[in-house]
PyMOL CGO cylinders between C-alpha atoms (Angstrom):
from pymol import cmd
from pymol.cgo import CYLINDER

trace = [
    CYLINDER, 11.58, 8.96, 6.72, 13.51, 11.10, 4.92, 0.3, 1, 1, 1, 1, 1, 1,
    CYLINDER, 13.51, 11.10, 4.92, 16.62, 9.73, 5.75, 0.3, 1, 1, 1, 1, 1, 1,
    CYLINDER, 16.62, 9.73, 5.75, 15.37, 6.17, 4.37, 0.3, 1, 1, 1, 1, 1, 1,
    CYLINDER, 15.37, 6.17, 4.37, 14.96, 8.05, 1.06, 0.3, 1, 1, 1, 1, 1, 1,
    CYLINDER, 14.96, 8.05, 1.06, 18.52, 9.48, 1.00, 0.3, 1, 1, 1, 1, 1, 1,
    CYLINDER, 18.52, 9.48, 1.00, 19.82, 6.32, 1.74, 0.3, 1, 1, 1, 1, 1, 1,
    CYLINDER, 19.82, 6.32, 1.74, 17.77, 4.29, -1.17, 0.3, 1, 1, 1, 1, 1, 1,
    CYLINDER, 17.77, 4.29, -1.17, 18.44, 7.55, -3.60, 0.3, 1, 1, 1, 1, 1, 1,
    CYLINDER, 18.44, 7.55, -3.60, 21.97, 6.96, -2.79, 0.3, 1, 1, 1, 1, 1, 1,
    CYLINDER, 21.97, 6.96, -2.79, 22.07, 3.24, -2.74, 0.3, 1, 1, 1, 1, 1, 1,
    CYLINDER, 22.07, 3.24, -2.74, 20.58, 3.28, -6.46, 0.3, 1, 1, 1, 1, 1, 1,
    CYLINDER, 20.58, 3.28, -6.46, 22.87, 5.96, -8.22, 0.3, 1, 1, 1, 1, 1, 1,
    CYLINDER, 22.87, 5.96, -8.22, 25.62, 4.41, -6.71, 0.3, 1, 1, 1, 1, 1, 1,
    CYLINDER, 25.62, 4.41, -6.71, 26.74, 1.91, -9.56, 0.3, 1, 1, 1, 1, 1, 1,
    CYLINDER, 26.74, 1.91, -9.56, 26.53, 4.99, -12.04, 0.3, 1, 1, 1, 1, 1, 1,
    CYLINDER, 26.53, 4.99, -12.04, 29.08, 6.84, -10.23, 0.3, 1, 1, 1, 1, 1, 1,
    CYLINDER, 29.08, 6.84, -10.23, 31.32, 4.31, -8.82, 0.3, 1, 1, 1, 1, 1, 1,
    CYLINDER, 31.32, 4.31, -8.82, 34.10, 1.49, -10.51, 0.3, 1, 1, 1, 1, 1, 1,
    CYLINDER, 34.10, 1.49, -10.51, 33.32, -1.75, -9.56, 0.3, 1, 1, 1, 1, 1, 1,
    CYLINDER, 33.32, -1.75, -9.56, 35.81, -4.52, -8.97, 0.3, 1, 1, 1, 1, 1, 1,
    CYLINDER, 35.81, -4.52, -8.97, 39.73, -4.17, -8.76, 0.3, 1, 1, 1, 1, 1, 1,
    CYLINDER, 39.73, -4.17, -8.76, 41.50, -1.35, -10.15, 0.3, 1, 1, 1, 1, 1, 1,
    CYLINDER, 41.50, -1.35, -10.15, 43.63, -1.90, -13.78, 0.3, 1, 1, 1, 1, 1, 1,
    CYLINDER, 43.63, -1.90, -13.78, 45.84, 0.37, -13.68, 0.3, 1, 1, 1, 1, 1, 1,
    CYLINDER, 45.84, 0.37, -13.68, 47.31, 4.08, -11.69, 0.3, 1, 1, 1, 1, 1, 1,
    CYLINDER, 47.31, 4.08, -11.69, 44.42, 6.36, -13.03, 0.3, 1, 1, 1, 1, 1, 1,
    CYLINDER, 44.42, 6.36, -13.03, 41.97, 4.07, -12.31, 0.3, 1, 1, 1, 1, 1, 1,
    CYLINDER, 41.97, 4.07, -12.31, 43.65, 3.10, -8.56, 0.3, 1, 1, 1, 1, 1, 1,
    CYLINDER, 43.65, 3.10, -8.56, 43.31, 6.73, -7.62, 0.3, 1, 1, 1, 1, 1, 1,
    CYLINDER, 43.31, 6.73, -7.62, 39.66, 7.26, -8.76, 0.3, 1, 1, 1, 1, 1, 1,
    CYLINDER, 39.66, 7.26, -8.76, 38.81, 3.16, -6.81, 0.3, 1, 1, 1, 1, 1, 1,
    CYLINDER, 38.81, 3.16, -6.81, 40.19, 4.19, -3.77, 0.3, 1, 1, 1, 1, 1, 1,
    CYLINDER, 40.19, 4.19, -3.77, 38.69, 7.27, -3.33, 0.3, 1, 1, 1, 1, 1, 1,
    CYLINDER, 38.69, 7.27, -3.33, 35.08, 5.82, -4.95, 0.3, 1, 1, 1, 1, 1, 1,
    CYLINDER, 35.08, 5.82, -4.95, 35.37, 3.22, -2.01, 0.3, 1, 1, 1, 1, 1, 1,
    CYLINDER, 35.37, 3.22, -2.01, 36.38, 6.00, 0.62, 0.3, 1, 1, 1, 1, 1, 1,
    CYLINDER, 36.38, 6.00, 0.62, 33.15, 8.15, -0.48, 0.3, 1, 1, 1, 1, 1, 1,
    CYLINDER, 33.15, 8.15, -0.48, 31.20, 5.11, -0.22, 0.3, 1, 1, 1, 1, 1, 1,
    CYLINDER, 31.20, 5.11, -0.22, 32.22, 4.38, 3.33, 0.3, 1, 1, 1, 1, 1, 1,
    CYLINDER, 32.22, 4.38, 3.33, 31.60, 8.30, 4.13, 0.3, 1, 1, 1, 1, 1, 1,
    CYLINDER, 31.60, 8.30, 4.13, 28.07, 7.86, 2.90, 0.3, 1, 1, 1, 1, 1, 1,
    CYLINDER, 28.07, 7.86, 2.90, 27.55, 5.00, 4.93, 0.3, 1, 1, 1, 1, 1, 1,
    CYLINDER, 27.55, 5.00, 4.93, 28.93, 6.22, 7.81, 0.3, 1, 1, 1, 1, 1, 1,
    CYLINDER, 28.93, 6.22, 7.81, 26.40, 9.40, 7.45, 0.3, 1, 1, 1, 1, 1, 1,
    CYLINDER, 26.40, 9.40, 7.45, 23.41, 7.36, 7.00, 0.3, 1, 1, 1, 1, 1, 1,
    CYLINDER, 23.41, 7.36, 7.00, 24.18, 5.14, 9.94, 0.3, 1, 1, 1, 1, 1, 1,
    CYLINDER, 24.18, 5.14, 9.94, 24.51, 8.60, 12.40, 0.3, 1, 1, 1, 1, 1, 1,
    CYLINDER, 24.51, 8.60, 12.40, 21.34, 9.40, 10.99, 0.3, 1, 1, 1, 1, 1, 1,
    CYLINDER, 21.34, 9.40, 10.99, 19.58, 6.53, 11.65, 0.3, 1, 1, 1, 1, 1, 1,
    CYLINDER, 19.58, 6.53, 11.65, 20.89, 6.54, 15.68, 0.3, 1, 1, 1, 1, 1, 1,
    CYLINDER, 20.89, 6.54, 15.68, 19.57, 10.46, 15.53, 0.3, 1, 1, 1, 1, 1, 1,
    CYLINDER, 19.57, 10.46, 15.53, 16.28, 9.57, 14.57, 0.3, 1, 1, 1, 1, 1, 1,
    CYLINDER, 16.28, 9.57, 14.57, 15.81, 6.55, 16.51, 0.3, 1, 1, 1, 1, 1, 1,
    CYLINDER, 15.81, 6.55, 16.51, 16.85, 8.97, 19.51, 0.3, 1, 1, 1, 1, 1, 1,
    CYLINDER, 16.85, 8.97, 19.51, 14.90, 11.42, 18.33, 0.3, 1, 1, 1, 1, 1, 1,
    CYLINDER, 14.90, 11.42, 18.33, 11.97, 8.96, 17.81, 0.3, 1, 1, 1, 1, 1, 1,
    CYLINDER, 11.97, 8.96, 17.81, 12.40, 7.67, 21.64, 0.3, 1, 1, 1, 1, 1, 1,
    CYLINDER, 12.40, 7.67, 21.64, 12.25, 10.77, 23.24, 0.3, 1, 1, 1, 1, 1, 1,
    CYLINDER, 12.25, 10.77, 23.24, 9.36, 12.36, 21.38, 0.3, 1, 1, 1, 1, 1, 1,
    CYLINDER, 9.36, 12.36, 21.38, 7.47, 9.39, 22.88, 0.3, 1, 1, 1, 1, 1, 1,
    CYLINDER, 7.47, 9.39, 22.88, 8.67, 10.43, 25.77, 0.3, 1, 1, 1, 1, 1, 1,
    CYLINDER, 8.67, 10.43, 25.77, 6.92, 13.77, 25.55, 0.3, 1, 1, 1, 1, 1, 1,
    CYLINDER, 6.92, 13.77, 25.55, 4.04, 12.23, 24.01, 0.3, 1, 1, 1, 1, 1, 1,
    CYLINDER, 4.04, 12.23, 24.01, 3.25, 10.19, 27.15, 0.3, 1, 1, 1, 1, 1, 1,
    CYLINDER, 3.25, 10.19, 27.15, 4.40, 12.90, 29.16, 0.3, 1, 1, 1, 1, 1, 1,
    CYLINDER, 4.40, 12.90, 29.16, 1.71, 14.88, 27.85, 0.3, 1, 1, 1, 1, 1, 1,
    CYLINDER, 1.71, 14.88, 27.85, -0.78, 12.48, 27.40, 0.3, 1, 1, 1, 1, 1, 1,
    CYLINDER, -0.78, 12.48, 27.40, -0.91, 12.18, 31.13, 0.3, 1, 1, 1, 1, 1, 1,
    CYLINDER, -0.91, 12.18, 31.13, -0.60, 15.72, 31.92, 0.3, 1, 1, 1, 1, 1, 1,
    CYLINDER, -0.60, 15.72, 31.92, -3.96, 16.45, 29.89, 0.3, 1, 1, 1, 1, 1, 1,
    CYLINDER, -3.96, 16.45, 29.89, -5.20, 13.15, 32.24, 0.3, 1, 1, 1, 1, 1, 1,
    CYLINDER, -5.20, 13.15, 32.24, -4.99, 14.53, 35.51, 0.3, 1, 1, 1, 1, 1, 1,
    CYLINDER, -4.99, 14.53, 35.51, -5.83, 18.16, 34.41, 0.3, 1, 1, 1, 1, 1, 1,
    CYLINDER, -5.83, 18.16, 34.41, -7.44, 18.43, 31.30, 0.3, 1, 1, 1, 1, 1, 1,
    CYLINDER, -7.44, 18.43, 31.30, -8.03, 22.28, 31.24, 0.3, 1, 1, 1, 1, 1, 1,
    CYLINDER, -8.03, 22.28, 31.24, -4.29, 22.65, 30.87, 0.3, 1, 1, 1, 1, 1, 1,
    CYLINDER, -4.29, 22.65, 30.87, -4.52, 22.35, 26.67, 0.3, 1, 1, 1, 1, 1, 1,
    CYLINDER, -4.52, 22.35, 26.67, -6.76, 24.84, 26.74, 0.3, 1, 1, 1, 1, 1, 1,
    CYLINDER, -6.76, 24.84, 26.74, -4.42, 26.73, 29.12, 0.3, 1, 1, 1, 1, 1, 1,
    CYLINDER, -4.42, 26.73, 29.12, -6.54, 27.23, 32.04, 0.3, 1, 1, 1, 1, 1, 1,
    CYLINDER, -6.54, 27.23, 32.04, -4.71, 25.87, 35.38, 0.3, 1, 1, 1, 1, 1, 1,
    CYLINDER, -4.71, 25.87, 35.38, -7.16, 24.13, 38.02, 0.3, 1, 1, 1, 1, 1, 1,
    CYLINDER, -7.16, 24.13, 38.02, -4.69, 24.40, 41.01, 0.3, 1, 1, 1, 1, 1, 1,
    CYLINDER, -4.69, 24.40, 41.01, -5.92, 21.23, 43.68, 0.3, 1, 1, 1, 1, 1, 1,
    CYLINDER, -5.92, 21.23, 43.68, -5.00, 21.63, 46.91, 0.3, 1, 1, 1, 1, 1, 1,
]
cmd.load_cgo(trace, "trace")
């Protein structure tokens, strides 16, 4: 969720820091190109973050389930008591 937020935060300040449209002239050129590289940093970032927590999401499922079932077949075992079945 958080991630979502960083990404909107920086979607929104974006036109106050960057130049739109094609640069005029060699000051300008210099401060474009490197507007447009940060841009495709920040993109870049947000996209790895997304794939981490969609990983992240899938495999707490995971150990959700996992767990879920483990309290099925031996529900003493959140309360840390062991029943051992022979």
């Amino acid at each position: 969720m958080n991630t979502f937020k960083l990404f909107f935060f920086l979607l929104l300040n974006l036109d106050r820091h960057f130049v739109s449209g094609s640069p005029s002239n060699g000051s300008s050129s210099s401060e474009w190109s490197t507007n447009n590289m940060l841009i495709s940093f920040c993109l870049i970032i947000m996209l790895i973050l997304l794939s981490v927590n969609i990983f992240l999401f899938i495999k707490l499922n995971k150990i959700d389930r996992m767990t879920d079932r483990l309290i099925e077949n031996n529900p003493l075992w959140s309360n840390g008591y062991i029943i051992k079945r022979n």
